[in-house]
C-alpha positions as CSV (number, residue, x, y, z in Angstrom):
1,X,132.8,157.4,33.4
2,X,132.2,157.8,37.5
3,X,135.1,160.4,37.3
4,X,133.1,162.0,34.8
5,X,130.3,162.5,36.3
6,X,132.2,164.5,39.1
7,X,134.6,166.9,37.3
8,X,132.2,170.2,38.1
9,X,131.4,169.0,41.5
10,X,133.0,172.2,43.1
11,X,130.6,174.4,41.4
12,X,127.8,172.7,42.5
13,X,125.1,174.8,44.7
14,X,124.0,171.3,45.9
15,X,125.1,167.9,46.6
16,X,122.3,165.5,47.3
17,X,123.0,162.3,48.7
18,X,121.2,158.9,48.9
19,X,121.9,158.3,52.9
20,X,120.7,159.5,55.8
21,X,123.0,162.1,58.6
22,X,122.2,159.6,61.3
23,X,123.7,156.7,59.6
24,X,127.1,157.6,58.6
25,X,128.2,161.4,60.7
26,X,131.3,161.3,60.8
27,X,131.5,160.7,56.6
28,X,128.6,163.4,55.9
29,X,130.3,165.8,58.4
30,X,133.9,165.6,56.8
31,X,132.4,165.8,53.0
32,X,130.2,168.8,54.3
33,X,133.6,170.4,54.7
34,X,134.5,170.2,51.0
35,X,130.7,170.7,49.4
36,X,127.5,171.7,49.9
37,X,126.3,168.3,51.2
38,X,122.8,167.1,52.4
39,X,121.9,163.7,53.2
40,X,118.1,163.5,51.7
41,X,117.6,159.3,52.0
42,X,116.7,156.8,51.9
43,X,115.0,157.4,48.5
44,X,112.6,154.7,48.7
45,X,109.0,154.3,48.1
46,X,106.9,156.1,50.7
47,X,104.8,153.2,51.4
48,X,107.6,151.2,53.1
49,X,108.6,154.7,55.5
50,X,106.8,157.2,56.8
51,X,103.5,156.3,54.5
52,X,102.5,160.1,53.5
53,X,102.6,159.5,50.1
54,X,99.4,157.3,49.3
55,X,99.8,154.7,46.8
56,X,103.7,155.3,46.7
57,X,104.5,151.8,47.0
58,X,107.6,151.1,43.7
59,X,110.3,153.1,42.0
60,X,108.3,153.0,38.6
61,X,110.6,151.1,36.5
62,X,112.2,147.6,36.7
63,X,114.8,146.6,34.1
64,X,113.4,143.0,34.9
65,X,110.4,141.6,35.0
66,X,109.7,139.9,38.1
67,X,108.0,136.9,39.6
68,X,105.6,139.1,41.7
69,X,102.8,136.5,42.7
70,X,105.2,133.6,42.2
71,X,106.9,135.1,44.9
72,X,104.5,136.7,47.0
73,X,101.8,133.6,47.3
74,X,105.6,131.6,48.4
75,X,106.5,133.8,51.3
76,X,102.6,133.9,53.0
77,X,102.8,130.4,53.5
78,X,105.7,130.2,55.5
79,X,105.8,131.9,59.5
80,X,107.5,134.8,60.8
81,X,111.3,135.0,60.2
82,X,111.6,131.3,58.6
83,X,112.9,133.0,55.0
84,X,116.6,133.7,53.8
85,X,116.2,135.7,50.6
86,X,119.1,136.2,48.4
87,X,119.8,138.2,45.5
88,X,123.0,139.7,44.0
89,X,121.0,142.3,42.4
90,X,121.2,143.4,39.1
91,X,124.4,143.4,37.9
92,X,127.0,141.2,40.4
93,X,127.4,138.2,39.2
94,X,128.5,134.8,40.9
95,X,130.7,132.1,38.8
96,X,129.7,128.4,38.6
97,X,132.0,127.8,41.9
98,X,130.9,130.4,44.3
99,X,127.0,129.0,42.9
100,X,128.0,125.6,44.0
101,X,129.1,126.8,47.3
102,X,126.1,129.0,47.9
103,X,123.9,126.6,46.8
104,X,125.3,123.9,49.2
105,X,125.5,126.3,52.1
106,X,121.7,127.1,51.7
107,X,120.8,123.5,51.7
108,X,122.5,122.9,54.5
109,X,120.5,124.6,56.9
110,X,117.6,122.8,56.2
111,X,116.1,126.6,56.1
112,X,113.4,128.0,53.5
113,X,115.4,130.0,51.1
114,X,114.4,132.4,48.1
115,X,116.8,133.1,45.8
116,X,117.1,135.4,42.7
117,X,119.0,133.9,39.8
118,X,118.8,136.0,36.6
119,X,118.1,134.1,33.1
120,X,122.0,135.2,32.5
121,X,123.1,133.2,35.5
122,X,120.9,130.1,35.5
123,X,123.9,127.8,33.4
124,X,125.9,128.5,36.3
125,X,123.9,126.6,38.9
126,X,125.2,123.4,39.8
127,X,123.3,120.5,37.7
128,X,122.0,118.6,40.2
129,X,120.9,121.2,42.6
130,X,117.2,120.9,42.8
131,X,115.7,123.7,45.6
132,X,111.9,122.6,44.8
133,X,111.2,120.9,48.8
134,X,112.6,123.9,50.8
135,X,113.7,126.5,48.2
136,X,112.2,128.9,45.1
137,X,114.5,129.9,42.6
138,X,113.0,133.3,40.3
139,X,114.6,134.9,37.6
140,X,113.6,138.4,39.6
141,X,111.2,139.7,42.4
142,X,109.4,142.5,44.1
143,X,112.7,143.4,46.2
144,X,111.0,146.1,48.7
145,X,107.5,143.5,48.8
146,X,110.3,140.8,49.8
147,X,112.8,142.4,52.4
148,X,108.9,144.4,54.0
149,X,107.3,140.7,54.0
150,X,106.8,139.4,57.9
151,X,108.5,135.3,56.5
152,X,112.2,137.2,55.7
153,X,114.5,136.9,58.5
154,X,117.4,137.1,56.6
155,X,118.8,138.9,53.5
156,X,121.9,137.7,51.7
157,X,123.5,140.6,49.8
158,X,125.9,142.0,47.4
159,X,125.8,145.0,49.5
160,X,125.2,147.5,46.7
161,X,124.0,150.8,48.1
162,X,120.2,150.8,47.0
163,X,119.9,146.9,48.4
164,X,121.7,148.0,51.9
165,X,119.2,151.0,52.4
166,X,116.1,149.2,51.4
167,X,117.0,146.5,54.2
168,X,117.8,149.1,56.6
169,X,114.5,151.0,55.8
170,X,112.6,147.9,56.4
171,X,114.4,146.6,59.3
172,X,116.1,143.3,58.1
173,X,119.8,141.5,59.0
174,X,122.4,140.7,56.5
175,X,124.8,138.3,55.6
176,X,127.1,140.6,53.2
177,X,129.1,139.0,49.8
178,X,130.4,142.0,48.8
179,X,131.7,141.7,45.1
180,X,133.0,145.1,44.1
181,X,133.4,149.1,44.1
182,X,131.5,150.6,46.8
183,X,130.0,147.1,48.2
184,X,133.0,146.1,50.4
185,X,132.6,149.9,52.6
186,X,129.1,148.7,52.8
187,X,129.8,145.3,54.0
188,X,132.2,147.0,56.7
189,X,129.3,149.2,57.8
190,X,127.1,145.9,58.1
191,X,128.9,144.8,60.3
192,X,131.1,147.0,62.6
193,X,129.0,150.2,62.8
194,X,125.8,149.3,62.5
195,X,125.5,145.6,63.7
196,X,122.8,144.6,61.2
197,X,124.7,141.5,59.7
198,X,127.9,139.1,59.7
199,X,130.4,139.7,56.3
200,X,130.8,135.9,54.7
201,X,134.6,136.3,53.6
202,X,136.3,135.0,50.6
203,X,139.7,132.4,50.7
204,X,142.6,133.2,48.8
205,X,140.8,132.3,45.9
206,X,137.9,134.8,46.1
207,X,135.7,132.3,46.6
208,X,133.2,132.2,49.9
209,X,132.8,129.0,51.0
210,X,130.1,126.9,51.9
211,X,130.8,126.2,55.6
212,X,131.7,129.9,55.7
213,X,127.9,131.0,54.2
214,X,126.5,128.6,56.2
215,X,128.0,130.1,59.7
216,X,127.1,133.1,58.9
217,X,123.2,132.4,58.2
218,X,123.5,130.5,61.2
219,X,124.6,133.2,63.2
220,X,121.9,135.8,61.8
221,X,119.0,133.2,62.0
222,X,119.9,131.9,65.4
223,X,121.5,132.7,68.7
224,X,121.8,135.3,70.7
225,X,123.8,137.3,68.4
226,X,121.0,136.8,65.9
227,X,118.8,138.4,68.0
228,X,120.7,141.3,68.9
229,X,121.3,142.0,64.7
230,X,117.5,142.0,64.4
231,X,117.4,144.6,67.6
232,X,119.5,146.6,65.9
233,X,117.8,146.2,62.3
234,X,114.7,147.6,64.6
235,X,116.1,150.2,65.7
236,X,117.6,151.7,62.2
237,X,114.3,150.7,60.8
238,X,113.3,153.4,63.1
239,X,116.0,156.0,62.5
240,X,115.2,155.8,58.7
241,X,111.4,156.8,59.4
242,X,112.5,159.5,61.4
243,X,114.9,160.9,59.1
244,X,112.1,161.4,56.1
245,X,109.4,162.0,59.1
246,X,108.2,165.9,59.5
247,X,111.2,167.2,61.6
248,X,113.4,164.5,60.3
249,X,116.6,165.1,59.3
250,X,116.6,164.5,55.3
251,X,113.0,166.3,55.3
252,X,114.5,169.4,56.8
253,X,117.1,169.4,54.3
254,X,114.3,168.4,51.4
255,X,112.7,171.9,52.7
256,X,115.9,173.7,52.8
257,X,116.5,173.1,49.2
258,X,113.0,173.2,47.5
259,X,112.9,176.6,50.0
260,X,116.2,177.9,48.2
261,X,114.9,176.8,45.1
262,X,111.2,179.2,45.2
263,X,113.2,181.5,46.7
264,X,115.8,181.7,44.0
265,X,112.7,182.0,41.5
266,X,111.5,184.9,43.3
């Protein structure tokens, strides 16, 4: 089906791509090479960028509903940084084990922790797990309202593409559990290139486990390497405001192709 999707990719005026130039050069300049590439990211809300759209503050659609005030009224009572929010997004999904291990990891470091468990993965929680004195379990949530609230220090991820560019765009560290496709390229990113984040890896058995998660969120919570993640987070925070900014480098190439576009009409 992915295959698919690319078979008349060579006659293609245009390729548009989710990412900004800034964050992966060496990639966009290769494939630039083969097709008419132009990185036009992040695609998220305007709100939570550059704010020149008014009002622009969600995609439009959710294929869940989600916990919004649940959620929300949570995170303001709790101070700056104190938060590790995990979600696997909307399609990865973790076995009983790997739930056992996370959800021991979590409690052990005595931290504030949202997590999103969807309806389809609730059975595989451990019985007696019971988060209610430092945790908040929801079926779903206002992802971009979460990772742009000042309480999250610390997002655990699958590392699918749309969840790695909303916590670049709004400036927060990782710990990656890559799970498939694409996810273990962005996971390497994380981590090596753009020092935002630690990658939790798996034993032989594909399982993370719990002392492993639980170094890791030590790590990005605390220390000095902690700090310099959240630097960096900063910093590509930035980068991703410039990009979409006036001058920017996905606006220029947003104006290059509505200009070839008019002038195409014309």
């Amino acid at each position: 089906m992915l295959l698919g999707q690319f078979k008349n990719v060579d006659e293609a005026d245009w390729v548009l791509c989710n990412t900004i130039y800034e964050l992966e050069q060496e990639a966009a300049n290769w494939l630039s090479k083969l097709w008419p590439i132009k990185t036009v990211g992040p695609t998220i809300p305007s709100m939570y960028l550059n704010k020149q759209l008014s009002g622009n503050k969600d995609y439009g659609l959710s294929i869940f509903k989600s916990n919004c005030k649940q959620c929300m009224d949570w995170l303001d009572n709790k101070r700056k940084g104190s938060v590790i929010y995990v979600s696997f997004g909307s399609m990865a999904s973790l076995g009983p084990e790997q739930m056992e291990e996370l959800s021991h990891a979590l409690k052990n470091t005595n931290r504030f922790f949202l997590w999103v468990v969807r309806a389809s993965e609730e059975a595989n929680l451990p019985p007696n797990f019971d988060p209610s004195e430092k945790g908040l379990i929801v079926s779903w949530c206002p992802q971009l309202e979460v990772l742009d609230h000042h309480a999250v220090g610390c997002f655990v991820t699958h590392c699918g593409w749309n969840s790695t560019l909303e916590a670049l765009s709004l400036g927060v560290p990782m710990v990656a559990m890559p799970q498939w496709t694409d996810q273990g390229t962005n996971a390497k990113y994380i981590e090596d290139v753009w020092k935002i984040g630690v990658r939790a890896e798996a034993g032989e058995d594909g399982i993370v486990k719990r002392g492993v998660v639980e170094k890791c969120l030590r790590e990005v919570m605390e220390g000095k390497k902690g700090e310099e993640m959240k630097s960096n987070a900063k910093k590509w925070k930035r980068v991703m405001e410039e990009a979409v900014s006036e001058g920017g480098s996905s606006n220029k190439n947003i104006n290059e192709f509505v200009d070839s576009l008019i002038h195409k009409e014309l």
